[in-house]
C-alpha positions in Angstrom: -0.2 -17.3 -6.5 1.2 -15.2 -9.3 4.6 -14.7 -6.9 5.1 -18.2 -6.6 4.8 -18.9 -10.4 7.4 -16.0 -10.8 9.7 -17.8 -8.1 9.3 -21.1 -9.7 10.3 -19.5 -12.9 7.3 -19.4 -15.0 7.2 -15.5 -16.0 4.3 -15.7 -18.2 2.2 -17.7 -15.5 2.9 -15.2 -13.2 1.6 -12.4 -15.3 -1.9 -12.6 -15.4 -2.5 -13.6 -11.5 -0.5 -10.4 -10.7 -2.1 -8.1 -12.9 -5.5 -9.6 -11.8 -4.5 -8.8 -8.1 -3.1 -5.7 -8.6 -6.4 -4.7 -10.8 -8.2 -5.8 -7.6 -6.4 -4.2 -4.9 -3.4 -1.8 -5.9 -1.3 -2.8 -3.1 2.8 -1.3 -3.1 3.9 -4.8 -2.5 1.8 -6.6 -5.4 3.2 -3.3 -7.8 6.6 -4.4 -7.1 5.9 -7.9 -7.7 3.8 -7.4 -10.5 7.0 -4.7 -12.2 9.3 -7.4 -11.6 7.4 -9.8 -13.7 7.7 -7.3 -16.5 10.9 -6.1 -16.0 11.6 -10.2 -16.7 9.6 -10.1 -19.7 11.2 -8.1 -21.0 8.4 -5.4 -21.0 10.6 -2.5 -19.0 8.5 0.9 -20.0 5.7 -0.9 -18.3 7.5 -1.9 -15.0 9.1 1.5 -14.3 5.7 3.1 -15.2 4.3 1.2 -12.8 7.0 1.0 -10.2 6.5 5.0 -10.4 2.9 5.5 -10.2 2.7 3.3 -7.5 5.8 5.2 -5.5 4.2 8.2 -5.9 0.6 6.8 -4.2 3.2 4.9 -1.5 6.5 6.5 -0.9 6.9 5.3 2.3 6.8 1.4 1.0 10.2 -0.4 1.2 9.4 -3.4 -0.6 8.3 -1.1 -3.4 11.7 1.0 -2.9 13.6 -2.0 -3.1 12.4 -3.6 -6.1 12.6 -0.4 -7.7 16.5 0.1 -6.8 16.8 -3.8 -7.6 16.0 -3.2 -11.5 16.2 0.5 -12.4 19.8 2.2 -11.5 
């Protein structure tokens, strides 16, 4: 759910689903969504920290790898 607030533009929707997800189940995919939000928001030490921690539990994970080459050069 928090994905599709993000799409539909509403960043600060999106927030609390996401972090409540990735709380729940620290999934690569839900880590990229979830920095992505708060990269948007503005909040960028907190993306890339997570972006990180979670590459280093799943380096193999593209949709991780992409988000992370997306937003952090």
């Amino acid at each position: 759910m928090g994905w599709v607030l993000y799409r539909k533009g509403d960043l600060q929707g999106a927030l609390a689903p996401l972090q409540r997800a990735y709380g729940m189940r620290p999934d690569p995919e839900i880590a990229a969504h979830l920095g992505e939000v708060l990269w948007s928001l503005g909040k960028r030490d907190d993306a890339q920290k997570l972006w990180l921690d979670a590459a280093r539990a799943n380096p193999q994970n593209e949709v991780l790898a992409n988000a992370i080459k997306k937003f952090i050069p």
